[in-house]
C-alpha positions in Angstrom: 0.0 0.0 0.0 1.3 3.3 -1.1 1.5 6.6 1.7 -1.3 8.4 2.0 -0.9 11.4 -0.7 1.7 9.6 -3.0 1.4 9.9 -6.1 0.1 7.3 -8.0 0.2 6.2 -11.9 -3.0 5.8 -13.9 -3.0 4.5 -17.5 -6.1 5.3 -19.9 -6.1 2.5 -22.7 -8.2 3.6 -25.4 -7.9 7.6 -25.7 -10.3 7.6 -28.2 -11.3 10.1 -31.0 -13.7 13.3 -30.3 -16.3 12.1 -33.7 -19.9 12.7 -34.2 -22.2 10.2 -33.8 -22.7 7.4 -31.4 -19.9 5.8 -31.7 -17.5 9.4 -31.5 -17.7 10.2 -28.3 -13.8 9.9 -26.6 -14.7 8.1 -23.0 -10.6 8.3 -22.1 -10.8 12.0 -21.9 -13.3 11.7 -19.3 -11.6 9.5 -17.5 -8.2 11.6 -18.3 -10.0 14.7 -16.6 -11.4 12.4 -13.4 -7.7 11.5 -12.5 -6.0 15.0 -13.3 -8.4 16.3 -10.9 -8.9 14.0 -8.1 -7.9 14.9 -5.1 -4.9 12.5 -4.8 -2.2 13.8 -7.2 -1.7 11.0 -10.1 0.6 10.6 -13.3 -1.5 10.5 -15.9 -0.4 7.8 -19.2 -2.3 7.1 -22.2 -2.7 4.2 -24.4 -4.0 4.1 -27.9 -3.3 2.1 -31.3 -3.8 5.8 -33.0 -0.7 7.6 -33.1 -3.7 10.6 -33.9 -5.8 9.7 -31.0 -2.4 9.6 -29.1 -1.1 12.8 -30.0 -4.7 14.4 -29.1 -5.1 12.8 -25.6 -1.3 14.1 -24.7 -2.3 17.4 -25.9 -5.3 17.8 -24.1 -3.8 16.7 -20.7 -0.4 18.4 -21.7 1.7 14.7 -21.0 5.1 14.4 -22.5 5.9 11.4 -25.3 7.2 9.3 -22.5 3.6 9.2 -21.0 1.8 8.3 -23.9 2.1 4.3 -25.5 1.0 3.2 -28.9 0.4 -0.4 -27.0 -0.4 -2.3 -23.6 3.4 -4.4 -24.2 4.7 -0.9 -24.5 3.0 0.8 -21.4 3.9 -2.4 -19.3 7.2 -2.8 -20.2 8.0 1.1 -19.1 6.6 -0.2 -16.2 3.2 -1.6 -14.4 1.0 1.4 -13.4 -1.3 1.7 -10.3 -4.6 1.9 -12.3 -5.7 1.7 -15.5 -9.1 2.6 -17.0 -10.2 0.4 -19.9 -12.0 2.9 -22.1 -11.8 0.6 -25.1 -14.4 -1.1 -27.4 -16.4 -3.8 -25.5 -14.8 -6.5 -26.8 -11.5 -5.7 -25.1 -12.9 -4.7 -21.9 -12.2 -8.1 -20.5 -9.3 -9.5 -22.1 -7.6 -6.1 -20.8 -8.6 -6.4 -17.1 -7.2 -9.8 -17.0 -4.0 -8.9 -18.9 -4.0 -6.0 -16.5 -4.3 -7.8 -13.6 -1.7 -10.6 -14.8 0.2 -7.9 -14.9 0.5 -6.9 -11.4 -2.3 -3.9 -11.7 -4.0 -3.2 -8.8 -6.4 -1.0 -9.3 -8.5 -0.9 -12.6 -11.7 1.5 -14.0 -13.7 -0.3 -16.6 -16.5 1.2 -19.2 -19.7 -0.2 -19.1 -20.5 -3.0 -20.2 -18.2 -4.5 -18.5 -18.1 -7.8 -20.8 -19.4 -9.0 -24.1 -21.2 -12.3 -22.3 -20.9 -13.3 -18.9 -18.5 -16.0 -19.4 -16.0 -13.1 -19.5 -17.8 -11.2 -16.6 -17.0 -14.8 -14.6 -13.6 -14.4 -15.6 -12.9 -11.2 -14.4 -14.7 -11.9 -11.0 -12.1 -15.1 -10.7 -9.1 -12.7 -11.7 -10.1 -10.2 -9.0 -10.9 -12.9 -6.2 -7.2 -14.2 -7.0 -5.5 -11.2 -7.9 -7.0 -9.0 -4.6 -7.5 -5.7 -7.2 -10.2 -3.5 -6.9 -12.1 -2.9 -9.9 -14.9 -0.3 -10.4 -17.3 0.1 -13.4 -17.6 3.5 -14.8 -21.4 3.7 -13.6 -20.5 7.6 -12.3 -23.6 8.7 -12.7 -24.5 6.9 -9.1 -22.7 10.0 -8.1 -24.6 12.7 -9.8 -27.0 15.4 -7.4 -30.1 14.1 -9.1 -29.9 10.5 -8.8 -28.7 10.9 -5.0 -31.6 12.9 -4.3 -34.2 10.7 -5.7 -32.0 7.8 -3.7 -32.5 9.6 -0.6 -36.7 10.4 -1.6 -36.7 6.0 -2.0 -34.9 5.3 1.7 -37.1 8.1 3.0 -40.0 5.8 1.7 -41.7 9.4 0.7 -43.5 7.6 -1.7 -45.2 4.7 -0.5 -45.2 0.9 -1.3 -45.1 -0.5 -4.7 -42.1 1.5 -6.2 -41.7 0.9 -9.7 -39.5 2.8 -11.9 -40.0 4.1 -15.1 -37.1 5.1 -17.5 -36.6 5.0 -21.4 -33.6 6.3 -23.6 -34.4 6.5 -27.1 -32.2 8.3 -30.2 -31.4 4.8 -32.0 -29.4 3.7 -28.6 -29.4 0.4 -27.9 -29.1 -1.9 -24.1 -25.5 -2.2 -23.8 -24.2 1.5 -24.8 -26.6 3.2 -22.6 -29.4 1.5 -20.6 -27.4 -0.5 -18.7 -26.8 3.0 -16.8 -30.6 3.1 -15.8 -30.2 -0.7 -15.3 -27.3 0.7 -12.7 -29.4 3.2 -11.2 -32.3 0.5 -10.9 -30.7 -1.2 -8.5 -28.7 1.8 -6.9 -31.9 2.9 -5.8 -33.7 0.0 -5.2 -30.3 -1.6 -3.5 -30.4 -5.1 -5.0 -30.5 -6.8 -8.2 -33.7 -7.4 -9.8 -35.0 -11.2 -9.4 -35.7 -11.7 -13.0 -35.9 -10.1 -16.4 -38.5 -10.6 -19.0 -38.3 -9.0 -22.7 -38.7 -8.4 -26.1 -37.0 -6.9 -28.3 -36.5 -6.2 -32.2 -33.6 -8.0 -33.5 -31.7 -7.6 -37.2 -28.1 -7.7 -37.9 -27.3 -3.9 -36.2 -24.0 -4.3 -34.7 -22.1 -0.8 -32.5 -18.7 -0.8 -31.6 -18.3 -4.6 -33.5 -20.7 -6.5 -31.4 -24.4 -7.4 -31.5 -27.4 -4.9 -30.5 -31.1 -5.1 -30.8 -32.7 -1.8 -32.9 -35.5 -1.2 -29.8 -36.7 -3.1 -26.6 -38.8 -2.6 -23.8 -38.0 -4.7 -20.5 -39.4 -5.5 -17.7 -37.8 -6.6 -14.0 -39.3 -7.6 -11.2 -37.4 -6.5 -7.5 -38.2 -8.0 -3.9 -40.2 -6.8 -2.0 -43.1 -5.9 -4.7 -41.0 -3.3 -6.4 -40.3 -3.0 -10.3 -38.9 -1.3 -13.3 -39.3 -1.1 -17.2 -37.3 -0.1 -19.5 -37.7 1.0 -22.8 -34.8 1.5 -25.3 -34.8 2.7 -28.9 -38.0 3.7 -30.2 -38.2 7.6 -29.4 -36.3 10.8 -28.4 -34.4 11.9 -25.1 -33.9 9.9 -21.9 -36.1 9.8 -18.6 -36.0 8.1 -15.2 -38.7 8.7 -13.0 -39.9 6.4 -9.4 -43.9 6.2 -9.0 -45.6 4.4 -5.4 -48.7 4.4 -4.3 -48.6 7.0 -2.1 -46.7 9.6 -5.3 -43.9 10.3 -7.7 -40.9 11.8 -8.8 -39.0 13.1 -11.5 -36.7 15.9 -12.9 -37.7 19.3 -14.0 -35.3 21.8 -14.5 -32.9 21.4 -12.2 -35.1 20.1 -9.4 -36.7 16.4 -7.9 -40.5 17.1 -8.4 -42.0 15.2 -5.5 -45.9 15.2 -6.1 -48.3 13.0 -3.1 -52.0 13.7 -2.1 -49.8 16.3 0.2 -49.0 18.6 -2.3 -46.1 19.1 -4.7 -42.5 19.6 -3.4 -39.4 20.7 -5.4 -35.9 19.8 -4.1 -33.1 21.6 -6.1 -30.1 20.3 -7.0 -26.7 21.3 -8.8 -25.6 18.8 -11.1 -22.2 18.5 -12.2 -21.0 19.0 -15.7 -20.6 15.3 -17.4 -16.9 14.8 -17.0 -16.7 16.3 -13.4 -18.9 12.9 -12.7 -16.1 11.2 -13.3 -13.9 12.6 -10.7 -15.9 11.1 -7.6 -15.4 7.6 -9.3 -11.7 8.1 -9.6 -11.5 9.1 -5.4 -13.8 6.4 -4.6 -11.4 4.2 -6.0 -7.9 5.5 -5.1 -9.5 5.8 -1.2 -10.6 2.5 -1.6 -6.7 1.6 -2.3 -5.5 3.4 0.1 -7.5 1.1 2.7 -10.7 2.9 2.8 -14.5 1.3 2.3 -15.8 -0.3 -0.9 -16.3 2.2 -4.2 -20.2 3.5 -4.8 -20.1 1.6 -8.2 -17.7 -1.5 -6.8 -17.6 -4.5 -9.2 -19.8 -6.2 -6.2 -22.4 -3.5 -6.9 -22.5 -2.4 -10.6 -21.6 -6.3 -12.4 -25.4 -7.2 -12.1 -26.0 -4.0 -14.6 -24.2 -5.9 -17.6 -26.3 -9.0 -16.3 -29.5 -7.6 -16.9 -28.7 -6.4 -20.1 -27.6 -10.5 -21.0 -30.5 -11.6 -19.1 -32.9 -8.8 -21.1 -31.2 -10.3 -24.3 -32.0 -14.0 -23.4 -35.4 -13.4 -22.7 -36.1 -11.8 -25.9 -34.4 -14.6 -27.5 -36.4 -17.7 -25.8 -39.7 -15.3 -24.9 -39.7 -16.1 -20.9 -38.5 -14.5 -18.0 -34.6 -14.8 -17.2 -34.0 -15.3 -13.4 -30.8 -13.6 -11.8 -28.2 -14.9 -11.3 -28.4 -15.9 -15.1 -27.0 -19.3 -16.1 -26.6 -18.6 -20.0 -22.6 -17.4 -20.5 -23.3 -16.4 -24.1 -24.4 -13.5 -25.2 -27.7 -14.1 -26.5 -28.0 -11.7 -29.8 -24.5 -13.2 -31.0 -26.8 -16.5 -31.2 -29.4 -14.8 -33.3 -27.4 -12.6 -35.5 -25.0 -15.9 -36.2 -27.7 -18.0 -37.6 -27.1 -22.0 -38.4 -26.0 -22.4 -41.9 -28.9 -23.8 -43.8 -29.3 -26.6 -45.5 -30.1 -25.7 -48.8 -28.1 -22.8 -48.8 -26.6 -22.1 -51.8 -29.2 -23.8 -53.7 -30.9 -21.8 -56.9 -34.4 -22.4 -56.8 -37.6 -21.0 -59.3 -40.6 -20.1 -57.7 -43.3 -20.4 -60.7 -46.4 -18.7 -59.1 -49.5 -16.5 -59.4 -51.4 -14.2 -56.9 -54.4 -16.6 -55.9 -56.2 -14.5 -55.9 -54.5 -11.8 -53.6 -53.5 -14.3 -50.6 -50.3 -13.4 -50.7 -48.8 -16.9 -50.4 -46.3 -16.5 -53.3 -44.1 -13.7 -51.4 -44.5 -15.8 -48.0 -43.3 -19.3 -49.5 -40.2 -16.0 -51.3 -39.6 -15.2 -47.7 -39.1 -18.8 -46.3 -37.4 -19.3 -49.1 -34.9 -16.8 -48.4 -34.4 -18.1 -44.3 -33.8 -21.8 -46.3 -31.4 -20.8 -48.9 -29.8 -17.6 -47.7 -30.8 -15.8 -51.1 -34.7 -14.7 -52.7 -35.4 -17.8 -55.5 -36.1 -16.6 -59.0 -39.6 -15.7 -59.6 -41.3 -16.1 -62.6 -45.8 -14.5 -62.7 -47.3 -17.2 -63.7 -50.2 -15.0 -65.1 -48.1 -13.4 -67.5 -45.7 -16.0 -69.1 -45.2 -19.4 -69.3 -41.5 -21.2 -68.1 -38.8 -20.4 -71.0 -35.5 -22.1 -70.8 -33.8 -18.9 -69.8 -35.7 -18.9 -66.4 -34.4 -22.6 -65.4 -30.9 -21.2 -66.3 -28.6 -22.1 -63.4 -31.5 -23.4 -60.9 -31.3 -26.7 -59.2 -35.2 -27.2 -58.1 -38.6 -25.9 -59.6 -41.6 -24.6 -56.9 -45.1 -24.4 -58.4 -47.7 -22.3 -57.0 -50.3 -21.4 -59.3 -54.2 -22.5 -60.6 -53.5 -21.4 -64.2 -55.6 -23.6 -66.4 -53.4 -24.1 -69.6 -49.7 -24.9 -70.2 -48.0 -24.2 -73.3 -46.1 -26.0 -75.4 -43.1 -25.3 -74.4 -44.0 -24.7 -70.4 -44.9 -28.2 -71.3 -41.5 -29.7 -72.9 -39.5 -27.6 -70.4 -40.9 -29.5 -67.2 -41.5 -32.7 -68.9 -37.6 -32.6 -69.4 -37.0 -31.5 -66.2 -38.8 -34.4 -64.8 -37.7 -37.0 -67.0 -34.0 -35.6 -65.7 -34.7 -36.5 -62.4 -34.4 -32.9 -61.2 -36.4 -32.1 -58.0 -39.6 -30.2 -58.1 -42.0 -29.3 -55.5 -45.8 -28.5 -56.1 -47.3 -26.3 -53.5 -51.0 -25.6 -51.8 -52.1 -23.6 -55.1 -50.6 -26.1 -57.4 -52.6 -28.8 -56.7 -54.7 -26.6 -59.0 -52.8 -25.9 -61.8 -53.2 -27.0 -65.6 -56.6 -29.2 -64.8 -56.1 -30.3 -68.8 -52.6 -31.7 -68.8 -52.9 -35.2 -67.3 -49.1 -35.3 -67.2 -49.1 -32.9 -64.5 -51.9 -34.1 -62.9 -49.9 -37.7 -62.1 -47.1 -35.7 -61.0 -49.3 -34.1 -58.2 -50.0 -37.4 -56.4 -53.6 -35.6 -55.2 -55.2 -32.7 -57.0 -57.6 -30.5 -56.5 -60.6 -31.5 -58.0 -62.5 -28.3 -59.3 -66.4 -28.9 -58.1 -65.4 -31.6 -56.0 -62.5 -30.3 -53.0 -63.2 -28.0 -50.6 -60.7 -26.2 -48.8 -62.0 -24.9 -45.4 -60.4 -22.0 -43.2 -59.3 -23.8 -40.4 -56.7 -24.3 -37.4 -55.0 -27.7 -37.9 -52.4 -30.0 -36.9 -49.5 -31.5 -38.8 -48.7 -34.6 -37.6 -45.6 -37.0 -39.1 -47.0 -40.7 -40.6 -45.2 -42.8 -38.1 -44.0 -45.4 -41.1 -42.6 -42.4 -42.9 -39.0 -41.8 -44.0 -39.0 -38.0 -43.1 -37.7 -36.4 -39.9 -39.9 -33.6 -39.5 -38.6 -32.9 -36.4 -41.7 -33.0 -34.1 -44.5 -35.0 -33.2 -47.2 -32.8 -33.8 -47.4 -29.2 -34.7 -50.5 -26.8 -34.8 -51.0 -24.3 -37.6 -53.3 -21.5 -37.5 -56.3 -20.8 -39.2 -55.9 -21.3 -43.1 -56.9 -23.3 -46.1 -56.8 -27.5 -45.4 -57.5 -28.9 -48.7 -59.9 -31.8 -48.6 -61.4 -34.2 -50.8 -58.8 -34.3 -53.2 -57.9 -37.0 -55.7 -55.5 -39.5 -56.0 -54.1 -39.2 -59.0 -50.6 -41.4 -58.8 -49.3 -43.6 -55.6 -47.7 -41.7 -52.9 -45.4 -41.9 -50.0 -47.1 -40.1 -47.7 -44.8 -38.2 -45.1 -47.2 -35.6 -43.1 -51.2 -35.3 -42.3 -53.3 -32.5 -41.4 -55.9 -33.1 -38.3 -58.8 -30.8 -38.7 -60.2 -31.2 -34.9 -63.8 -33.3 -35.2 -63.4 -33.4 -39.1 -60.8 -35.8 -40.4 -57.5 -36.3 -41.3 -56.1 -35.5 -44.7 -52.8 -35.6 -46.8 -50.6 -32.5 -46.2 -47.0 -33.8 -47.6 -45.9 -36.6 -49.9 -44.1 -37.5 -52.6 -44.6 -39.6 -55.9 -43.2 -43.2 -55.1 -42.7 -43.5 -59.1 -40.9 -39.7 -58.7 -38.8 -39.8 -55.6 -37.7 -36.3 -56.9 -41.1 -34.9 -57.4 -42.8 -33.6 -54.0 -45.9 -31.7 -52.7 -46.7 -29.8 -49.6 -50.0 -28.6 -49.4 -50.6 -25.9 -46.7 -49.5 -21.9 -47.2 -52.5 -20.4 -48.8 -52.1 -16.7 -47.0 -48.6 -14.7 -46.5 -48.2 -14.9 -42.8 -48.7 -18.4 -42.3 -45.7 -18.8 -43.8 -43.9 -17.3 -41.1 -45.1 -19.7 -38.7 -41.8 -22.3 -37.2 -43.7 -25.0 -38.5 -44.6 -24.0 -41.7 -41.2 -23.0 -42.8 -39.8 -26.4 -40.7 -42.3 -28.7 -42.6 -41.4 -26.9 -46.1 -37.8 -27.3 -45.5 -38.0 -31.0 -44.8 -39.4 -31.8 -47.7 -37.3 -29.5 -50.0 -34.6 -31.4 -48.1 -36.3 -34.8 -49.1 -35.6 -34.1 -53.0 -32.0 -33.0 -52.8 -31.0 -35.6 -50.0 -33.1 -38.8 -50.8 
């Protein structure tokens, strides 16, 4: 342990580089400006792969060349500092710590979030319980006038049982860059961890400083002692937190805690500091701390379960059910989803031959499953406008019908008649059990047809069940498919191995998959009449086992 008052060394890796935009803002100066004025004196270093960042950070906190290192091997071999703050992108935050601590660092600031998954949140819990540093997360804003106030209105119980907390932060942010600070101050004020999380969120491929992040969310946790907080993230403009009981509320208007109850309304003023004085209580919290005093406001202890919630927010939007805390899931959740499983039939080219029917939309859902199967939107030829030409079967390894034209031309004729004769898979779907009523060729190739005058095809829920002597791994037992068109009474047109039925409760069972024994490569799959069935699991899972069928008998 060092004298009280001796100056201490502090290292800022990741200087950073003053931009606009999200991802602009330079953190290290922050932290730069929290050490130069703490009230311990300490030699400030910086750290940064940018010899232009570099140069910037030294200029702003007048350091000579000697304090400034283009690398972590360069800073440590000049010599192992007292602190460092880890002010880099995410993904570094832990592999730094550790290499930090390895190192012989003892004291160490680290951005939020602390971790990409929690696997590495473990790891730097293990490092510390071995290594005896003490590590704080930069959640300064524990420290700022208005958040102590309203944490001194919650342990006053001013307003009542039943606290919940309301906050939002909107501008295109996302969980991990910013609301894990109200996660933070969630639990500051409530003073424990939430017991579980439950979310949802909107998920694409948006990634921020190079890892995964949801486009808008709303969350929901639960705390002991009937007390609660959402969250909502994304979808609008500015930030709020605000506490409600039932007994009144309070929030922040202009420089004051509004406190409103049946009493009256109350305004408690308060001076807040500018945004990078904040960071100069963090930076005393911790060097006191080091110097043998109590545990930091925004100790790792205290401020880990922040980056937890945000995982446990993610997990829940993934599986749709409530996360307990302490979480058990080490990944990070959204990695999952944005790294999807390589499909099957990825790669393969496939035609989509299909009409309108009649505005159901089918023809752009079977596209879109499609494109989840394959990777890539088939080729799509109207069927209402043109027959098949050889140019459209250019390059393509499988045929999809989906159409009730009544004619077939010559050469739409030859082309498919080819086709089949090649052996080259082809799949006839819902609508084309319609198609080309006059070309008996077709019809054999069907297996079951629509018989115009004869099937009916009622709008009803059903359930896909596999034939138990069937060579097809659908993958479940049963599954149960919303409200659509079952086609019934069709006719048998050629022998069939039949793979799937279709259970229409108190009706009957019917024929939902097959394909021709005398065809192997020739298959059928008979629900999808509207668009948004199609993005039901099942429908996409059943469709995808029997495009699998063809290419993999």
């Amino acid at each position: 342990m060092k004298e009280a008052n001796q100056m201490r060394t502090a290292a800022v890796i990741g200087c950073g580089k003053r931009g606009e935009g999200q991802v602009g803002w330079a953190i290290g100066h922050m932290h730069g400006f929290g050490y130069k004025h703490a009230k311990q004196q300490v030699k400030l270093l910086g750290v940064d792969l940018s010899r232009e960042n570099l140069s910037a950070f030294g200029s702003a906190f007048a350091l000579p060349d000697e304090q400034l290192f283009d690398s972590t091997e360069a800073l440590y071999s000049a010599g192992i500092p007292d602190i460092v703050s880890i002010c880099t992108w995410p993904g570094l935050h832990a592999p730094m710590a550790i290499e930090a601590m390895d190192k012989g660092v003892k004291g160490l600031v680290i951005e939020k979030p602390l971790a990409l998954d929690m696997d590495q949140v473990h790891s730097i819990r293990k490092k510390v319980a071995d290594t005896g540093a003490i590590v704080v997360v930069a959640h300064q804003r524990r420290y700022g006038a208005y958040f102590r106030t309203l944490k001194r209105v919650v342990d006053e119980n001013r307003l009542g049982d039943g606290l919940r907390i309301e906050a939002r932060v909107g501008d295109g942010w996302d969980i991990l860059s910013w609301t894990t600070h109200w996660f933070d101050m969630a639990n500051f004020l409530l003073g424990t961890p939430p017991l579980y999380v439950l979310a949802g969120a909107q998920v694409t491929d948006k990634r921020i400083y190079g890892h995964a992040a949801e486009d808008a969310s709303i969350i929901f946790a639960e705390y002991p002692e009937g007390r609660s907080a959402t969250f909502c993230t994304g979808p609008m403009s500015g930030f709020d937190l605000r506490l409600i009981g039932n007994e009144g509320s309070a929030f922040c208007k202009e420089g004051a805690v509004v406190i409103a109850t049946a009493d009256g309304v109350e305004r408690i003023a308060f001076e807040e500091l500018p945004y990078e004085k904040s960071f100069v209580p963090l930076m005393d919290d911790l060097l006191a701390a080091m110097d043998g005093g109590d545990l930091p406001l925004c100790s790792l202890e205290s401020c880990a379960s922040a980056t937890e919630m945000a995982y446990a927010a993610h997990e829940s939007a993934r599986i749709r059910r409530k996360v307990e805390l302490p979480m058990a899931t080490r990944f990070a959740p959204l990695e999952v989803l944005q790294h999807l499983t390589l499909p099957v039939l990825e790669g393969r080219r496939l035609l989509l031959y299909a009409d309108s029917h009649f505005g159901s939309g089918g023809a752009e859902g079977i596209a879109d499953a499609l494109m989840s199967l394959t990777g890539e939107k088939p080729r799509q030829v109207d069927a209402e406008i043109t027959g098949l030409k050889p140019e459209h079967l250019e390059g393509i390894d499988a045929i999809l019908i989906y159409h009730t034209q009544k004619d077939a031309d010559e050469t739409t004729r030859r082309l498919l008649e080819d086709w089949v004769a090649a052996g080259k898979p082809i799949c006839i779907t819902h609508a084309g059990l319609g198609a080309w009523p006059e070309w008996p060729v077709y019809q054999a190739w069907c297996g079951y047809i629509w018989e115009w005058g004869v099937s009916t095809h009622p709008h009803v829920p059903a359930t896909l069940r596999p034939v138990a002597t069937g060579a097809v791994d659908f993958g479940f037992a049963e599954a149960w498919l919303p409200r659509d068109e079952v086609f019934i009474r069709l006719k048998e047109t050629s022998p069939v191995a039949l793979h799937l039925t279709a259970e229409i409760s108190g009706d009957g069972i019917y024929p939902a998959a097959w394909h021709l024994k005398d065809h192997p490569h020739v298959a059928a799959w008979m629900p999808g009449h509207r668009r948004d069935s199609w993005e039901v699991p099942a429908m996409r899972q059943g469709f995808e086992t029997v495009l699998k069928r063809l290419f993999i008998p």
